[in-house]
C-alpha positions in Angstrom: 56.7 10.8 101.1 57.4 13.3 98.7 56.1 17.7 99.2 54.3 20.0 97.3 55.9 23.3 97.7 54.5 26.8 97.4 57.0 29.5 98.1 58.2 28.5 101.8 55.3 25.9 102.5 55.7 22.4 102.5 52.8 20.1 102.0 52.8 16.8 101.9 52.8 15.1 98.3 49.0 13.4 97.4 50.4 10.1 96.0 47.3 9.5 95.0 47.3 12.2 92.4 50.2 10.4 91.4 48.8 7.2 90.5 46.2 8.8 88.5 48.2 10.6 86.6 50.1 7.8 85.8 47.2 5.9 85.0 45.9 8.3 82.8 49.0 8.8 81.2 48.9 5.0 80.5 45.5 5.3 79.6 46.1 8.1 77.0 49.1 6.2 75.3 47.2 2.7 75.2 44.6 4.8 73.2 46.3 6.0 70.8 48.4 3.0 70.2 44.4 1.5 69.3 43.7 4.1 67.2 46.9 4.6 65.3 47.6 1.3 64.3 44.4 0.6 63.6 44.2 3.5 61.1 47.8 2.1 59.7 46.6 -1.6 59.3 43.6 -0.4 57.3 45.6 2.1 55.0 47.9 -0.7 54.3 45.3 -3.7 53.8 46.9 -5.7 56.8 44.7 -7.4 59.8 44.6 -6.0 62.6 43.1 -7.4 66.3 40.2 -5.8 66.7 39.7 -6.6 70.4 42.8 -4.4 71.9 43.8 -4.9 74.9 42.0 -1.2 76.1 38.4 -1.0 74.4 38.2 2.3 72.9 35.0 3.0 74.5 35.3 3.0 78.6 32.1 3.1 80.5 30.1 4.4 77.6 32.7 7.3 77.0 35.9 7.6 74.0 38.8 6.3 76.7 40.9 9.1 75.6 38.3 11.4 76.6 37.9 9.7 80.0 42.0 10.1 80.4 41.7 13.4 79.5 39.2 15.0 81.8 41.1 12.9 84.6 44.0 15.0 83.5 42.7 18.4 83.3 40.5 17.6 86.9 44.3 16.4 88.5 45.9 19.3 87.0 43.2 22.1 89.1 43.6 19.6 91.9 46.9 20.2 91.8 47.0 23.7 91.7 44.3 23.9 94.7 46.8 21.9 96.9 49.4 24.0 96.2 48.0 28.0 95.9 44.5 27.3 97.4 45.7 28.3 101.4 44.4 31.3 102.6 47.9 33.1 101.9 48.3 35.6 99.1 48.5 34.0 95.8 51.9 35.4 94.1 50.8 35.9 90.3 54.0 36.7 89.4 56.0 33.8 91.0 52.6 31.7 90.0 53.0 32.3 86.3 56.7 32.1 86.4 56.7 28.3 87.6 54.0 27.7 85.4 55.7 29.1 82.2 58.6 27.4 83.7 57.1 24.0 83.9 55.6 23.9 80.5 57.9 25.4 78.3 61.7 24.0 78.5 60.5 20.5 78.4 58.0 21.6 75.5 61.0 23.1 73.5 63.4 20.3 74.3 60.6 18.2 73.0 59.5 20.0 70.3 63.9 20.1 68.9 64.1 16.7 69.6 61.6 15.4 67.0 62.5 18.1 64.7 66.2 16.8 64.6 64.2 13.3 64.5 62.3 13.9 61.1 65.3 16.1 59.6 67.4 12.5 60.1 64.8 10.7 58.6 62.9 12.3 56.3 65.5 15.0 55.7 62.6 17.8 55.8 60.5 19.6 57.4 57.9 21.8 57.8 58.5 22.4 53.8 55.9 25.4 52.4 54.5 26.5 55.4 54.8 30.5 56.1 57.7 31.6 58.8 54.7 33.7 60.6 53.1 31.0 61.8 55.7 29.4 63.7 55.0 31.9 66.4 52.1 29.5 67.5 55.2 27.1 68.5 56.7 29.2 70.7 53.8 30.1 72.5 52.5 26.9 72.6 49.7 27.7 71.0 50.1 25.4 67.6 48.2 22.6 68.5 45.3 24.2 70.2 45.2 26.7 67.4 45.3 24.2 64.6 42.1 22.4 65.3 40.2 25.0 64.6 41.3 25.1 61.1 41.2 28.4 58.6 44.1 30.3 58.3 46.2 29.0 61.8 46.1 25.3 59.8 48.7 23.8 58.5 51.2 25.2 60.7 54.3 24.0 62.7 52.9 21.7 64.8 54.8 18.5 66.3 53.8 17.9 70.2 52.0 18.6 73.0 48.4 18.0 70.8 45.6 20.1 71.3 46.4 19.6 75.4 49.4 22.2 75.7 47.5 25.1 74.4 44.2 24.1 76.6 45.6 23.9 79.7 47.9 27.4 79.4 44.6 29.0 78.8 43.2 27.1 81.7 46.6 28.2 83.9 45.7 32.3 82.5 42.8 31.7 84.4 43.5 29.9 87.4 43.9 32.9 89.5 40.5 34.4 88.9 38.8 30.5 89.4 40.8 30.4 92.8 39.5 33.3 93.9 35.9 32.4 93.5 36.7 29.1 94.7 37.5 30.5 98.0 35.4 33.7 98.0 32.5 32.9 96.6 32.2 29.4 95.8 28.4 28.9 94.5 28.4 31.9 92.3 31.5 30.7 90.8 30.5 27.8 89.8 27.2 29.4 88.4 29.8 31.4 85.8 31.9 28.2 85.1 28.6 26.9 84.0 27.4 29.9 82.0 31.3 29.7 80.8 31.1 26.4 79.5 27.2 26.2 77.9 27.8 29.6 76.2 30.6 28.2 74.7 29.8 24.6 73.4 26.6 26.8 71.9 29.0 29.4 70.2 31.5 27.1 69.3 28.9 23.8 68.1 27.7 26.9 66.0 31.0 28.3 64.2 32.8 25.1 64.0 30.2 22.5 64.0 32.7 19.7 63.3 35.5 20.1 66.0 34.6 18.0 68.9 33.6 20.0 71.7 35.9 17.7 74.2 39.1 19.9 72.5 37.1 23.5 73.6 38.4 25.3 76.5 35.1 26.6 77.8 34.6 22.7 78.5 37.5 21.4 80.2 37.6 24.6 82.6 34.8 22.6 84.1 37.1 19.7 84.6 39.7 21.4 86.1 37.2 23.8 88.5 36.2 20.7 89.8 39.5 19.0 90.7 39.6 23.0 92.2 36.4 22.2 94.3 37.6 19.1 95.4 40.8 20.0 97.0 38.9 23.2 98.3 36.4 21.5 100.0 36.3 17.9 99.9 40.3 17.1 100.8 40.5 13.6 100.1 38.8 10.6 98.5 36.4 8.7 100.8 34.8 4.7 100.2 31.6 7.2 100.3 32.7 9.1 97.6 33.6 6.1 95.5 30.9 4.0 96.1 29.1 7.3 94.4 31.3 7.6 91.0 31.3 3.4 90.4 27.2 4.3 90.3 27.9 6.5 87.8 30.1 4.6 86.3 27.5 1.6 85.7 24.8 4.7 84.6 27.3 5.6 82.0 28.0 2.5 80.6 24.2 1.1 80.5 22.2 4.1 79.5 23.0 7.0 77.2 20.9 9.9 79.8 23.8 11.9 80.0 24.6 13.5 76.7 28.1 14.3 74.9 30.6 16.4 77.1 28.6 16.1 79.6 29.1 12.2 79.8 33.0 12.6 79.6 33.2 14.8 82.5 31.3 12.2 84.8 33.1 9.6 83.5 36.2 11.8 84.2 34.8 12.6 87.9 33.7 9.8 88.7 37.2 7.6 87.7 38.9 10.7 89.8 36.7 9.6 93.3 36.8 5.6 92.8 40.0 5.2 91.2 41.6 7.5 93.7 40.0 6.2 96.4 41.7 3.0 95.6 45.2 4.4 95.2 44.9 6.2 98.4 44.6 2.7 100.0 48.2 1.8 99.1 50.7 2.3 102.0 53.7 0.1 100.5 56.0 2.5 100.3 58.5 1.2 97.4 54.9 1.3 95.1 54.4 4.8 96.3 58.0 5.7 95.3 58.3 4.1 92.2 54.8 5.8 91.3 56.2 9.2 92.4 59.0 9.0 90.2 56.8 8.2 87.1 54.1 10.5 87.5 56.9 13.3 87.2 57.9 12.0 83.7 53.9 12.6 82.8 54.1 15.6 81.0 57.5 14.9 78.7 55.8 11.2 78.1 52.5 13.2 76.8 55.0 15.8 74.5 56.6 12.4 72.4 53.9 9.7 72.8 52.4 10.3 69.6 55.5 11.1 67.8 56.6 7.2 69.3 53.6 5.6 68.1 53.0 6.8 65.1 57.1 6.1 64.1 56.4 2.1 65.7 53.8 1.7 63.9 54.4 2.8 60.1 57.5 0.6 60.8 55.7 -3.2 61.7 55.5 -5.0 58.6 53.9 -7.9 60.5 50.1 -7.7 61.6 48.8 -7.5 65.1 46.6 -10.6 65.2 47.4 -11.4 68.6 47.1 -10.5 72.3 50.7 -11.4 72.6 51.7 -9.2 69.4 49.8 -5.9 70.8 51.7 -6.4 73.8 55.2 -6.7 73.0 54.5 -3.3 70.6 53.0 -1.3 73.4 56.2 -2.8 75.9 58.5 -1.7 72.9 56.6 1.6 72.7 56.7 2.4 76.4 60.5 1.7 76.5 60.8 3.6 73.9 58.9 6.7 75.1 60.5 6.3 78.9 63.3 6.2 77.7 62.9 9.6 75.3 60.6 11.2 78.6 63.6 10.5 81.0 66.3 13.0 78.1 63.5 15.7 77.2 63.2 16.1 81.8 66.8 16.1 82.1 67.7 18.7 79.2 64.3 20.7 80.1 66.0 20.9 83.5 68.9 22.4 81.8 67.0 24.8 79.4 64.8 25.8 82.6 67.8 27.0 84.4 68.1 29.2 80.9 65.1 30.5 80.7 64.3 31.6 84.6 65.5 35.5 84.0 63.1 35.6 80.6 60.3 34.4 82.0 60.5 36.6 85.0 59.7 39.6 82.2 57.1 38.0 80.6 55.4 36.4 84.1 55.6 40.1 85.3 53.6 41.4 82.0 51.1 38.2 83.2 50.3 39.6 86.3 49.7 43.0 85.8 47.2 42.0 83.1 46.1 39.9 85.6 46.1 42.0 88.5 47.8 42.3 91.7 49.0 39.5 94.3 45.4 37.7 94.8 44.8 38.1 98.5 42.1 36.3 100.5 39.9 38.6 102.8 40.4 38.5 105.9 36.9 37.3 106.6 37.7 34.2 105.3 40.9 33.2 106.3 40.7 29.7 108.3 
């Protein structure tokens, strides 16, 4: 079994965070494979199968939603295992791994499709002002972009709306952890505050943006996956039992509204589904699962860019169960294969980047504040 390290602590790898990430992953990719070439089929006048292989609407929720909450609930879960000991969280070293993590693999990405379009559309990016492609680098373009106004069009290729969300989510983790551990209930009283405050503000200014894509939302998702870790450790049959209820409430009845209903659905795949993972102990599974999960985050960076490229290039219609699945095998080759290079040069670029991001980390934590120490009151 694999480790989760946090500066000279070893922890044993949750492979069951593994296979949800991968299913999710899976999930998220099937999804838009639906929506994109459904979207191409009726733009060009072809058929299409209507019944895909993924419904688009899981347990009464979008299926891309349900993916995404999963995501953002493994990715505090994550952190939890990893910072959430009673030891001094290093903000500096914190922020370094995270800038680290995100950014070479987001660049290597990001040059990869550029070089892509160049080659076949020999442009790109044509009209749009030089200013804006500091969103890029910051990895901000996406996030920024749905919100229209002056930010839109900018220079925008990967990473969707997601990148941007979850390095807000990261600026915050520190403060979230400390809560968590401190003072648990009246955290979660501010998350909440957080998060109805702003689906008001933002239902108000930009009353067509779907309020799954705001920040103040998915910090719920990923507070929780906090929680868990914190104070629940590990999926039970209890547990479970618990989220399929939900699941059936959700997919029967429409009680729980909007974001609200994602989230559950989110949780509650989190406890059953990885309930059911934890119960695999063949160890070549485990492995092979291990090894995927860590190609999660280049295979969200191209996925779209590998759709959307498959699709405006199938002349013949997908009519057929057989059809759809040949694309999506063709389309996960394709975006394995592009996932395994953006790793393996983001490895390279990472190695690069280390003594830069050790400046800009450093300005991180003393915005931040100092090395997050636990009192001493409540170390276990």
């Amino acid at each position: 079994m694999g480790s989760m390290t946090s500066g000279s602590i070893q922890r044993p790898r949750l492979v069951y965070l593994d296979w949800l990430r991968v299913a999710a992953t899976m999930t998220i990719i099937v999804f838009h494979f639906n929506v994109i070439a459904h979207d191409s089929a009726v733009a060009r006048g072809i058929p299409i199968l209507e019944s895909a292989l993924l419904p688009n609407t899981l347990f009464g929720v979008n299926t891309g939603a349900v993916a995404v909450s999963v995501f953002f609930i493994l990715s505090g879960a994550s952190l939890m295992y990893v910072y959430g000991g009673s030891e001094a969280l290093q903000i500096k070293t914190f922020f370094k791994k995270r800038l680290l993590d995100i950014f070479p693999q987001y660049y290597v990405a990001y040059v990869s499709v550029v070089l892509f379009y160049l080659l076949i559309n020999k442009s790109w990016a044509d009209g749009i002002p030089a200013w804006k492609f500091m969103l890029t680098i910051i990895g901000m373009d996406g996030y920024s972009g749905i919100f229209g106004g002056v930010l839109y069009p900018n220079f925008y290729l990967v990473g969707e709306w997601f990148v941007g969300c979850l390095l807000l989510l990261y600026l915050v983790f520190p403060i979230i952890r400390r809560g968590v551990i401190s003072s648990p209930m009246l955290n979660a009283a501010g998350i909440a505050v957080v998060a109805v405050v702003g689906y008001l503000a933002s239902r108000r200014i930009w009353p067509d943006l779907d309020p799954a894509w705001y920040a103040t939302s998915r910090v719920v998702d990923f507070s929780i996956g906090m929680y868990f870790i914190a104070y629940v450790k590990r999926p039970s049959g209890r547990l479970a039992l618990g989220g399929a209820v939900m699941l059936g409430l959700l997919s029967f009845s429409n009680i729980i509204p909007g974001t609200i209903s994602m989230t559950c659905a989110g949780v509650s795949c989190f406890l059953l589904f990885g309930w059911l993972a934890s119960l695999v102990r063949n160890k070549t599974a485990n492995e092979a699962v291990q090894s995927a999960s860590r190609l999660s985050y280049s295979a969200f960076l191209v996925q779209h860019i590998a759709i959307v490229w498959v699709i405006e290039n199938v002349s013949y219609p997908v009519v057929s169960i057989r059809t759809e699945t040949l694309l999506l095998l063709v389309i996960f080759a394709i975006i394995t294969s592009w996932s395994l290079l953006v790793r393996r040069f983001g490895n390279q670029v990472k190695h690069v980047l280390s003594s830069g991001i050790d400046g800009i980390s450093g300005g991180i934590s003393k915005a931040v504040g100092k090395d997050d120490r636990v009192p001493s009151h409540l170390k276990g």
